[in-house]
Structure formats: structure tokens, C-alpha cells
N, C-alpha and C positions, 0 to 999 in steps of 0.2 A: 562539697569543696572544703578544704581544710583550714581554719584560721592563720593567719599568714602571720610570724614573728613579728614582724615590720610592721604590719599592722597594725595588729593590737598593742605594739610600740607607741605608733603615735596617736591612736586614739587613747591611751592612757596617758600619755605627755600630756596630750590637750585636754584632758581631765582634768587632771588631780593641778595641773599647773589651773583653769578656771575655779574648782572648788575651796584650793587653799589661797587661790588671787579674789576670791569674792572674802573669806574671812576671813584674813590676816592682810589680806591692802587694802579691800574697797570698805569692809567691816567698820574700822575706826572712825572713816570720816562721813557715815550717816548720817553722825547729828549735827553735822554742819548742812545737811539740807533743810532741818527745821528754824536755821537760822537766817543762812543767805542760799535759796537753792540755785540763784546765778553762781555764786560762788564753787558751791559744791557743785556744778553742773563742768564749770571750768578745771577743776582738778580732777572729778573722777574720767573725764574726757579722755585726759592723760595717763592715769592711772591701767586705763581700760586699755589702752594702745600699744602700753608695753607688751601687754599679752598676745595684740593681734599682731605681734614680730614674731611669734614663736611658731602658727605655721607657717609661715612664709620660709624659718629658718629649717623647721622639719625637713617641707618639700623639697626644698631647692640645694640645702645643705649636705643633707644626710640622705634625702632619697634619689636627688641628682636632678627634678622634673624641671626643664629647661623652659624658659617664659621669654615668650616676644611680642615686642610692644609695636604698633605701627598706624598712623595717623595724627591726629590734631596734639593732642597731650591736655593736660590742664596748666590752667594759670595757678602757681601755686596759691594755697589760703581760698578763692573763690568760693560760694556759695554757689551749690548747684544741684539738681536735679538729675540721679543717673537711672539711665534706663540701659537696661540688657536682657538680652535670649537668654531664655531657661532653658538649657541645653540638661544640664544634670541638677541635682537635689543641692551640689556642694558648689556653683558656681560664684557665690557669695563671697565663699572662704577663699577660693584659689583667685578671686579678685580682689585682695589684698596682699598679692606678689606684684601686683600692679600699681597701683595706691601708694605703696611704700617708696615705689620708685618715682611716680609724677605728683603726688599731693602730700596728704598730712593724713595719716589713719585715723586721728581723733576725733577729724570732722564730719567722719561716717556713721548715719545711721541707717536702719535695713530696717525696711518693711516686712515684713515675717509673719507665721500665721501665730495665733496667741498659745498655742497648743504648747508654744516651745518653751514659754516663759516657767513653765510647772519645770522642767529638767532639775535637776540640782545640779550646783556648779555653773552650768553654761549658764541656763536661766536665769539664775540670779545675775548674775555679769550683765546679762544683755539688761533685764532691769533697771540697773545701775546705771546702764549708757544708755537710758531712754530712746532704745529701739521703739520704733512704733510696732505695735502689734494689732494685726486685724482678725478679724475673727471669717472674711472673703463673705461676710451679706452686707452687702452696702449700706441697706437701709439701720445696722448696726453699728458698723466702719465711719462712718461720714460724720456722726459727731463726737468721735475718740478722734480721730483724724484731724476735724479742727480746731479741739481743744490742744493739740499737740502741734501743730503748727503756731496756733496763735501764741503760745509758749514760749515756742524756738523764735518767733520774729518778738515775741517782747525782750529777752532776756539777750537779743542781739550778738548770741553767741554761733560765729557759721557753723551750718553745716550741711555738707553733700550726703542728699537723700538715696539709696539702693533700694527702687524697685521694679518688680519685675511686670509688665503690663500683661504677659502672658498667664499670670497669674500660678503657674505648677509648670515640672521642666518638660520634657519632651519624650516622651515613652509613645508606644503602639496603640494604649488605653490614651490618652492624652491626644493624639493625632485624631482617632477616631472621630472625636468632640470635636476638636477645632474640623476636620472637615465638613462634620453635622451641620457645624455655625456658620462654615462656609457656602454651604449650601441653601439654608436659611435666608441669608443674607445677602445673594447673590453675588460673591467672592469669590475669589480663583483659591486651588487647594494648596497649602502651601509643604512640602517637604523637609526641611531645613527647620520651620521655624512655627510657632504656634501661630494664632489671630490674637493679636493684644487686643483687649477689652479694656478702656483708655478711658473710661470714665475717673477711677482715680488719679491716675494720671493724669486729666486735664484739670481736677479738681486741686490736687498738688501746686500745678503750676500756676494755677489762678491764684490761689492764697495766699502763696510766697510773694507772685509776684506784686499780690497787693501790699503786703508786709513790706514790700522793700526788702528783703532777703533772698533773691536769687539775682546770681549772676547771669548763669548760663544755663543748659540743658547739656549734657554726657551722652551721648548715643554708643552703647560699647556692644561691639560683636567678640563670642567669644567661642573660639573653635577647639579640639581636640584630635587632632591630626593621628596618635598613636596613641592607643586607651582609652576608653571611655569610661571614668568610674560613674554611674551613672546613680548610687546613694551612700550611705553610709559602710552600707555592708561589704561593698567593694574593696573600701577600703581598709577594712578588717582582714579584706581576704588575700592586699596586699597590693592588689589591681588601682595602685598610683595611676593619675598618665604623664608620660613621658616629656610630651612638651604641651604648653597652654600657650594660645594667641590669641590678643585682644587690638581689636580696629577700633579707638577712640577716635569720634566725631564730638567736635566740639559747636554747640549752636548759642550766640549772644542771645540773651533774655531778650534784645532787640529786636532779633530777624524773628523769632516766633510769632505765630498768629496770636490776635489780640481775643476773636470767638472762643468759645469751647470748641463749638462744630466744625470750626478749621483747625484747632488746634487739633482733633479726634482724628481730622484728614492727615494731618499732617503727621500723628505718629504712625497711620498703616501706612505711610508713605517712607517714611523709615522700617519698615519691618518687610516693607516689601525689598527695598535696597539689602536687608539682611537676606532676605532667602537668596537673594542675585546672589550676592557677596558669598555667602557659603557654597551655592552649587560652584561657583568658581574655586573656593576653597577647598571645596572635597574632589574635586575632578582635577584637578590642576597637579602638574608635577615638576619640582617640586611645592608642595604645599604650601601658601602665605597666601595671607591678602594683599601684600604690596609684594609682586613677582620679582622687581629688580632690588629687592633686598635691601634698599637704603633708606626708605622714607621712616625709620626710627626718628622718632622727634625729641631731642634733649629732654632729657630727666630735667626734675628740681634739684635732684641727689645725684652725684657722680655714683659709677658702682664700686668703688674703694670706698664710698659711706655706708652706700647699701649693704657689702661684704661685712664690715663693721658693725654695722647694725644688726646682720645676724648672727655674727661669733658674740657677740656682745648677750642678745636674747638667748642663744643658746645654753653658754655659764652664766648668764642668771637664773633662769629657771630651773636647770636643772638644780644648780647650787638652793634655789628656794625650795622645791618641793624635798629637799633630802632634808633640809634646814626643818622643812611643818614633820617631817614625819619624825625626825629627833624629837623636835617638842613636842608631840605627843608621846612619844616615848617615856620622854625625861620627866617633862615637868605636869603635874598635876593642873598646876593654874595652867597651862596651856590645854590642856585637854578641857577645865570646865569651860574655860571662852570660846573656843573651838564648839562645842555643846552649847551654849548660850546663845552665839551665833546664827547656828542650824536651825534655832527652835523660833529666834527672830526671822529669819526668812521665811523658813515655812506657814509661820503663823500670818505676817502680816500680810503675804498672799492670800491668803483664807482670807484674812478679816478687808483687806481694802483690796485687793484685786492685784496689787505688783507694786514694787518703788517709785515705778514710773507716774502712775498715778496719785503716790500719795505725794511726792517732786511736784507735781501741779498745782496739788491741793494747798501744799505750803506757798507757792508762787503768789496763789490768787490770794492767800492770806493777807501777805506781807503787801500786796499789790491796793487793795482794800484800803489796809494799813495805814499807806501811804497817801491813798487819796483822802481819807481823814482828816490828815495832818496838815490836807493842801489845803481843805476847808476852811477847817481851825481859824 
């Protein structure tokens, strides 16, 4: 199959638009992490989010992929817990045409495997916006995980967790296994949707909500009615889809189980509600999770902000990334920072493991620091 113009269009947008947004925006204010990492935690948030407007404005602007929203919504700002069906590799990304519309992008972070954080350009970014990264062996994950939570509830900055309890998205290799598990376990098989393995998930939910930092729990269904890009390559090959639909279920930090073991019942009891929910969603005509077409639940953002916010992402980036490749062009000094930059990322991944982790290391410093002082 032949690379698709479009494609490779917007996998190169979201390139060079992360590569030259990691050193020429997020670049500068590093060493405000070794000073206040609350601080720098609160700006690069920002910083990071301008960028997550730019697929949204790709999709929906220029490639026309129509997005429909239907169920509970969020309380805007909330601290919370999202859980979703790994349907495809890029469900992440296309759940930030949602986001944009009922929360705050900045508040998101995404559990992801560590593989990713090595990328240049993306990886640095993600870095930056202390995604959590696991490496999928628990006995690995479990004290990254709570040094990164205990983090997010000291420095009392929200934020809405993306992950996925299925753990990988849903292929023929991928079904196999979860029926194996099924079978193992004495489970019913499910078609639609993988078997979540909820150990981190319950472990999430415990920590925040001892922290004091969750509100709620996000249960989002999220279908593909017309296309299914189902990794990257798809959509190099141009294989957009056409329209995306997400069923947010909103759950109070109250109504949830207070056990692990009820809480672990209680997310296959959501996932079984998804397989429902999809077989209705793929046999159904026409296609939605909510049939009589109204249960849309007010945005935070009218969509004359949302339109604005993507015309707006649109002429910036593109105007930025002509702007980084003039200065490389032009000026010398922008080429050796550019160069100085690259050799900073790459290196202190090597040497400490990712930004993210050394954002900790400076936290617990200053944290130290501080108890010192209370001594004193």
C-alpha cells in the first residue's frame, strides 16, 4: 500500500511541530525545574497543551474526522481517574478531540509504556509533561508509579490520569490472550473489548484517593463506526477515521468501592457494560451509544471556542515550525542551541532515565529542604 500525502502530512505536522515545541518552548524553562519543580510543573502543563490542540485541529479541521460526545461529561478542573477501551494503538491521541471540548488538556497525563519516552521530539514532550511511564511488570511499575503519584498529590497540582486497564488495544493476537485469561479465570469471552487486569488501576485509585487528589473516576467508551486506524502506519497510509464516539460515564470518588477486591469487581463490571454497549454500537443502525441523538451533555467550551481554538493552533504551529526552520537556516546561534539542546535530552536520558524522574529528584530535594528549615 502506498503512503498517503495526508498522511505523511500529518505525521510530519506532529513531528517537527513536538521536536521544535520540545527546544525552542519547553527547552528554556528546564532550569526552572531545578528551582521550583511545582512551578515548572504548572507552566510546562501549559506549555505542553498548546501542542495537544494541534491534533485535534489536524483531524477535525483539515481531515474533516467528525467526533461525538454522549453521557455524563466532566466537571470542569476535577481531578480524576480515566479509564478506556484500547480499541487502536492511537486512542489516546484521538481522546484529546474530547478533552478539548469537556476539560482542560493540561490536566492529562497517560500511562504509556517507557519504550516511548526514547522517540525524539514526542518523547521528550511527554517527559516534560510527566507522563507516567511503565515498563507493564508490575513488580517494576508499582514503585515508579508511587513515587509519581506521591509527587502529583504533594505538589497539589490536578490531574486527570489516561489509563488503559486492558493494557494493549485490541487486534486478533491480543483477543487470543485475553480469551486464554478468560478461560483461566473462568470468564465469559469478550468480543468488543479485552479483560482489564485492574491491579493498577485499583492501585491508582487507592493512592490518589488517599492523597486527597481525586475527584472522580472517567469510564469512556470509545467506538469507530467508519475506519478503523488501528496503529500508526494506517495513518501514514492515510486510513483517518471518519467519525470517533466517546460514552463518558462519570463515577464520584464517593460511590466507589472503598476494598481493592470490590474495587477490581467493579471495573470488570464496567468493562462488561462496554462489551454490552459496543455490541449495541456495531449492530445498531444508525450507529451511537445514545440512539435518540440528544443525550450530548454541555461542553465547558461552546464550539465557536473550540473552532477558535483550532484556527488559532493551526496558524500557530504552522507559522512556528516555518519560524524553527528559518532559524536554522539563518542564524548560526540558533542552529548551536538547537544542537545543545538535542545533546541535553539525549544525554540526560542516558545518564538519569528521563526529566520526569529527575522533576522528582529535584521535588524530594527541595521537599528535604524544607523540612530542615521546619526543624531549625
Amino acid at each position: 500500500m502506498a503512503v498517503s500525502a495526508r498522511g505523511l502530512f500529518f505525521i510530519m505536522a506532529l513531528f517537527l511541530g513536538s521536536f521544535f515545541g520540545s527546544i525552542v518552548m519547553l527547552g528554556p524553562v528546564l532550569p526552572l525545574m531545578l528551582l521550583s519543580p511545582a512551578w515548572y510543573r504548572w507552566l510546562t502543563d501549559r506549555i505542553v497543551a498548546t501542542w495537544l490542540t494541534l491534533p485535534v485541529s489536524l483531524l477535525e479541521l483539515v481531515f474533516g474526522v467528525k467526533v461525538v460526545i454522549t453521557g455524563d461529561g466532566f466537571v470542569p478542573g476535577e481531578r480524576s481517574v480515566i479509564i478506556m477501551n484500547h480499541r487502536t494503538r492511537l486512542d489516546w491521541m484521538f481522546l484529546w478531540c474530547c478533552l478539548l471540548r469537556y476539560s482542560y488538556l493540561r490536566l492529562e497525563k497517560i500511562c504509556l509504556k517507557a519504550a516511548l519516552k526514547a522517540l525524539p521530539g514526542f518523547g521528550w514532550a511527554m517527559q516534560v509533561a510527566c507522563f507516567v511511564f511503565i515498563q507493564r511488570r508490575w513488580e517494576m511499575d508499582k514503585a515508579h508509579l508511587e513515587n509519581m503519584l506521591d509527587y502529583f498529590c504533594d505538589i497539589r497540582e490536578p490531574l486527570q490520569l489516561l489509563l488503559f486497564p486492558e493494557g494493549t488495544d485490541l487486534t486478533e493476537d491480543t483477543k487470543a490472550k485475553s480469551d486464554a485469561f478468560a478461560a483461566q479465570n473462568n470468564l465469559p469471552k469478550m468480543e468488543y473489548v479485552l479483560h482489564p487486569r485492574s491491579t493498577g488501576f485499583t492501585f491508582i485509585v487507592d493512592k490518589l484517593r488517599k492523597g486527597d487528589n481525586l475527584d472522580a473516576v472517567h469510564d469512556i467508551t470509545v467506538a469507530y463506526p467508519k475506519n478503523i486506524p488501528q496503529t500508526e502506519r494506517h495513518l501514514v497510509l492515510g486510513e483517518f477515521p471518519r467519525e470517533i464516539h466517546f460514552h463518558v460515564r462519570r463515577y464520584p470518588v464517593s460511590s466507589l468501592p472503598s476494598s481493592s477486591a470490590e474495587l477490581e469487581s467493579w471495573c470488570r463490571e464496567r468493562w462488561a457494560e462496554k462489551e454490552s454497549r459496543l455490541r449495541d454500537f456495531y449492530s445498531g443502525q444508525p450507529r451511537g451509544f445514545d440512539r435518540d441523538g440528544v443525550a450530548r451533555v454541555p461542553p465547558c467550551k461552546s464550539e465557536l471556542r473550540v473552532g477558535l481554538i483550532k484556527a488559532a493552533s493551526l496558524m500557530y504551529w504552522s507559522s512556528f515550525i516555518a519560524f524553527c526552520f528559518a532559524g536554522l537556516w539563518l542564524w548560526s546561534s540558533f542552529r548551536l542551541y538547537a544542537l545543545v539542546m538535542i545533546v541535553v535530552f539525549t544525554v540526560q536520558q542516558k545518564l538519569a532515565g528521563g526529566l520526569e524522574l529527575i522533576e522528582m529528584a529535584c521535588h524530594r530535594y527541595w521537599k528535604v529542604k524544607a523540612q530542615e528549615r521546619k526543624m531549625q
